[in-house]
C-alpha positions in Angstrom: 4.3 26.7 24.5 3.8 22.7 25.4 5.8 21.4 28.1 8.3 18.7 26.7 9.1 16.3 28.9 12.0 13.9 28.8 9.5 10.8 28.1 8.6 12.7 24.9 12.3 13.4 23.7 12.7 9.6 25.0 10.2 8.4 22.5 11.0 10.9 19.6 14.7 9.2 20.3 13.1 5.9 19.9 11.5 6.3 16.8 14.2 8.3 15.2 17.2 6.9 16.1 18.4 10.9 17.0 20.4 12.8 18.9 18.9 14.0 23.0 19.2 18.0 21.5 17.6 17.1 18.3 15.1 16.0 19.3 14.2 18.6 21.9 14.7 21.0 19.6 12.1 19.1 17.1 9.4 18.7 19.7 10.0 22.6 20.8 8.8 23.4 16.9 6.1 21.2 16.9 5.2 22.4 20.1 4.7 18.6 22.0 3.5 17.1 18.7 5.5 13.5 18.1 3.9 12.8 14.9 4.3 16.5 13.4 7.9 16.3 14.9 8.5 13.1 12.9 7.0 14.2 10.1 8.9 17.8 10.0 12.4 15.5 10.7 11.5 13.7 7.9 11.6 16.7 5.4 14.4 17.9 6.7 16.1 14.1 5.8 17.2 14.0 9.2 15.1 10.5 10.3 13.8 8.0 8.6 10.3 7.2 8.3 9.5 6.0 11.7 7.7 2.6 12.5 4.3 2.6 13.9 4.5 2.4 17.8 3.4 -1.2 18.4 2.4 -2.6 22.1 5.3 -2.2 24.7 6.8 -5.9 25.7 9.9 -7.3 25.5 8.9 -10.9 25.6 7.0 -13.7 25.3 5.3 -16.4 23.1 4.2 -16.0 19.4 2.0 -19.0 18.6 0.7 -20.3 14.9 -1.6 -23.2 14.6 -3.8 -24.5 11.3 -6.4 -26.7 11.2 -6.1 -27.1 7.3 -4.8 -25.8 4.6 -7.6 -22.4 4.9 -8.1 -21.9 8.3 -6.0 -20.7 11.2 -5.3 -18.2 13.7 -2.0 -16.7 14.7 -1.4 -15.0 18.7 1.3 -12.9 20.3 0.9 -14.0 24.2 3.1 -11.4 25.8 5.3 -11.0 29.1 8.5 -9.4 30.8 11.0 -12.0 30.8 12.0 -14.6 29.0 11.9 -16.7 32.2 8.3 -16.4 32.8 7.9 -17.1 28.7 9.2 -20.5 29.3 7.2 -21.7 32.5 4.8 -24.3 32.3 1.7 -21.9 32.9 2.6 -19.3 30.3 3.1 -21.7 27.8 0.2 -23.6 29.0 -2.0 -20.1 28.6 -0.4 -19.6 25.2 -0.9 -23.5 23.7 -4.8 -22.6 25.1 -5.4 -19.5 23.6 -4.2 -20.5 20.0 -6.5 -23.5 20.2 -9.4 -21.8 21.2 -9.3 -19.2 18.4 -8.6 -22.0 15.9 -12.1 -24.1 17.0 -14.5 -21.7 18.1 -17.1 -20.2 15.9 -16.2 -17.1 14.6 -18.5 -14.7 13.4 -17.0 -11.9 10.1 -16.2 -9.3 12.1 -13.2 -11.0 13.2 -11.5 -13.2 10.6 -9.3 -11.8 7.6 -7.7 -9.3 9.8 -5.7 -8.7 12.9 -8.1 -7.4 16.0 -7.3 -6.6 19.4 -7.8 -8.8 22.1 -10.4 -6.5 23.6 -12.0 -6.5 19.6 -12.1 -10.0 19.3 -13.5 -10.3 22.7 -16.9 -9.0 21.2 -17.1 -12.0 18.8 -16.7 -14.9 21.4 -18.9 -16.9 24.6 -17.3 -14.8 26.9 -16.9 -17.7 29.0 -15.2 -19.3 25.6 -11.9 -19.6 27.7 -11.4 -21.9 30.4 -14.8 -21.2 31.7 -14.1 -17.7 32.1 -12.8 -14.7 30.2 -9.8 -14.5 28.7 -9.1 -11.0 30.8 -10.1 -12.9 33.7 -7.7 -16.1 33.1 -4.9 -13.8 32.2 -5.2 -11.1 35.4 -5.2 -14.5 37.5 -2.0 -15.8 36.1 -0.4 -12.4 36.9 -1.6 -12.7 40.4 0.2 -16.0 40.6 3.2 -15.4 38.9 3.6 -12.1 39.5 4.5 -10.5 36.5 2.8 -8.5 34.1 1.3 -10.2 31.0 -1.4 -10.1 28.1 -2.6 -11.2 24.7 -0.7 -8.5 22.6 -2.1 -9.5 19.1 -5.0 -11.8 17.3 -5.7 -13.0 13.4 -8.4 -15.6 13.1 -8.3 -16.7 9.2 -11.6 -19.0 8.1 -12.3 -19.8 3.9 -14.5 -22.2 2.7 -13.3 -21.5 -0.8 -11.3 -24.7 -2.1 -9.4 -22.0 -4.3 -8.1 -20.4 -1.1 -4.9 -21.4 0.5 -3.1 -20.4 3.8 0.9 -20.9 3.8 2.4 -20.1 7.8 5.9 -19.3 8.5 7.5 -18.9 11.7 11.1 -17.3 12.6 12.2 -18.7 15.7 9.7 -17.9 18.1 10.8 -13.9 16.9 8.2 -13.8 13.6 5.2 -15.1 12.3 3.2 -14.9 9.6 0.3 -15.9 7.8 0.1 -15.8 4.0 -3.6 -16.3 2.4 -3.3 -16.8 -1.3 -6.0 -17.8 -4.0 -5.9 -19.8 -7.1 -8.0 -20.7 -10.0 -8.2 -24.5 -9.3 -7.7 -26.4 -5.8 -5.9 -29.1 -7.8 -3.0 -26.1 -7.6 -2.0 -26.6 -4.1 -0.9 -29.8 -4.6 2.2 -29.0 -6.7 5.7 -28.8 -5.6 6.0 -25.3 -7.4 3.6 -23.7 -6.1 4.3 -25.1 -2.0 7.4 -23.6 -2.6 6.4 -20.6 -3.9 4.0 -19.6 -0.9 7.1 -20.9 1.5 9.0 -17.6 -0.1 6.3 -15.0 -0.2 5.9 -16.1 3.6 9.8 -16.1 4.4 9.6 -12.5 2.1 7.1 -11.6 4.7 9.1 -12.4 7.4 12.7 -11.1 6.6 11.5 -7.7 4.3 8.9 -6.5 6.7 6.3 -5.0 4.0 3.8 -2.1 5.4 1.1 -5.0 7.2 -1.6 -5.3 6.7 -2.7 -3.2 4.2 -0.3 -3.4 1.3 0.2 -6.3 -0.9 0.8 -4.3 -3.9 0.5 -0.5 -4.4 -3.3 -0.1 -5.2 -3.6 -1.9 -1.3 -1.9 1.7 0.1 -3.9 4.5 1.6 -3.7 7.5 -1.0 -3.0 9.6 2.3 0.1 7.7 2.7 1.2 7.7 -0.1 0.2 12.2 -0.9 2.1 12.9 2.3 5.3 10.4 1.4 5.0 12.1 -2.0 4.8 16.0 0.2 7.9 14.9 2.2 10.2 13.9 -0.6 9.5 17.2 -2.8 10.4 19.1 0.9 13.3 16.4 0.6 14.4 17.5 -2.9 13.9 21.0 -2.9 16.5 21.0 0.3 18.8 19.7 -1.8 18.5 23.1 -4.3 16.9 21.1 -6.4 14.2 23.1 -8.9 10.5 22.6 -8.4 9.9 20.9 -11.9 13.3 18.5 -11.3 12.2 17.9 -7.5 8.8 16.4 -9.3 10.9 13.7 -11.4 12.8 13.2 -8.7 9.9 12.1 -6.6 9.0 9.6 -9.0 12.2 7.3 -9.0 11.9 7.7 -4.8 8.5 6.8 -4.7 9.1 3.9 -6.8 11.6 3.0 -4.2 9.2 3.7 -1.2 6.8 1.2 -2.8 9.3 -1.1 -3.2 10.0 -1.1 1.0 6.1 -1.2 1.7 4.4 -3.2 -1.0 5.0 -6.9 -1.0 4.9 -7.4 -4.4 7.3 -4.6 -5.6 9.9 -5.7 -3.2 13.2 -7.2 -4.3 12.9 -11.0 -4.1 15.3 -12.4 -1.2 16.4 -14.9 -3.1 17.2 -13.4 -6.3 16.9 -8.9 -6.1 16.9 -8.5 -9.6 13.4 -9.9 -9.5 10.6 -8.3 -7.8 8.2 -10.9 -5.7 5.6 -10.1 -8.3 7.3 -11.6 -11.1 8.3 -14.5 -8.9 4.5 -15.3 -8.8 4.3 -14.7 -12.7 6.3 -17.1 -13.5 5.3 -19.8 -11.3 1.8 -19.5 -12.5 2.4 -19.9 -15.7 5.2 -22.4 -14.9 2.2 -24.4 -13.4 -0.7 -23.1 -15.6 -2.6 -21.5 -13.1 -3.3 -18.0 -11.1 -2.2 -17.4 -8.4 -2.9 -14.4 -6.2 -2.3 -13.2 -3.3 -4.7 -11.7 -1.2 -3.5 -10.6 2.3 -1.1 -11.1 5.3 -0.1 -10.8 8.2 3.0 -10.5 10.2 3.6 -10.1 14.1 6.5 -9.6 15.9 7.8 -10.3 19.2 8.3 -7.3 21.0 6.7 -4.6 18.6 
């Protein structure tokens, strides 16, 4: 039998928003697994389905800068407190950071997606920053200030395609995110319509908090994910008594629903849920006589 410890029944807590003894007892039956206790919760209809564990920090400096309307990058500089956030050197490191990875030269391995600092780290002069490495800048500013701190997220976002288009949005300085959509004419981006448009699939981005980065529509989801959502809400449904054959239909309608929470596209449209964010887009382009697609996103937040 695995020893469970109270940091595990912390984090279980955490990510299931359950009880001390619940929890326990989960972690007892999974024998120290989080995951499998999670999972096992979850057919039981006692959590919901838990958020990915993101990097630990509770503050700091989220930082989006373009140089046109197809190339970007997007950082999460993290720190403690909110009073070393707003210093002078943080914010200095921060306004440094997003500038290099907006005008260096970038090679595929790190555009298009988001990479980990020590990922990106492979793709760049590693005396790129300041003269020196960004580990190496960053370890000396917590020797001076004296607090812990580090690059907690990176996207980098190059096209040279004039049908591509990148539309940024920002939440405070809580959310950001970067939207790259592609049309069938460059003449496209120019109209009122479809600015606005990409201003709402960002903002959709932001406030509805679709599975990133992978799923702008169903066909972008892992089938894994989506065969062991399907396994949980059959487990779900025959809890509830419910026959085998009925449990099946059942799962349909719910799986619709869980797309509908993780898929961009199939979400309800913030402005106006009885329209999906897919047939926003419809009827824009042909409003403006053009496709328009969306390819990918991205979407950090403070703190995760």
């Amino acid at each position: 039998m695995a020893e469970i410890t109270a940091k595990m029944v912390m984090e279980l807590r955490k990510r299931t928003g359950l009880g001390m003894m619940d929890c326990k007892k989960a972690l007892n039956e999974s024998e120290g697994d989080v995951e499998l206790a999670i999972e096992n919760l979850r057919k039981a209809g006692m959590a919901k389905a838990a958020k990915k564990a993101g990097r630990d920090a509770s503050d700091g400096l989220l930082r989006i800068k373009k140089t046109d309307d197809r190339n970007g990058a997007m950082i999460v500089v993290n720190c403690e407190t909110d009073f070393v956030a707003r210093g002078d050197d943080f914010q200095a490191l921060a306004n440094d950071l997003i500038d290099l990875f907006t005008t260096m030269e970038l090679d595929a391995g790190c555009t298009g997606k988001s990479a980990t600092p020590e990922t990106i780290e492979e793709h760049i002069n590693p005396t790129a920053f300041r003269g020196s490495t960004i580990g190496e800048e960053i370890t000396a500013l917590v020797a001076k200030i004296g607090e812990n701190m580090m690059l907690g997220n990176v996207v980098v976002e190059r096209s040279n395609d004039a049908n591509d288009y990148m539309m940024d949005y920002l939440h405070g300085n809580k959310v950001g995110v970067l939207v790259c959509l592609t049309t069938g004419k460059p003449e496209t981006h120019g109209n009122e319509k479809f600015i606005e448009v990409a201003k709402d699939i960002a903002m959709q981005a932001a406030a509805a908090m679709p599975r990133v980065p992978e799923a702008v529509g169903r066909e972008d989801l892992d089938p894994a994910i989506v065969e062991k959502e399907r396994e949980i809400l059959i487990e779900q449904a025959k809890g509830e008594g419910k026959p085998a054959e009925i449990a099946e239909k059942m799962v349909m309608g719910r799986l619709n629903k869980f797309y509908g929470e993780v898929c961009l596209l199939e979400q309800p449209f913030i402005r106006d849920d009885k329209q999906k964010v897919k047939d926003v887009i419809e009827a824009a382009a042909k409003e403006i006589g053009d496709t328009i697609k969306v390819a990918r996103f991205h979407r950090f937040q403070l703190g995760e």
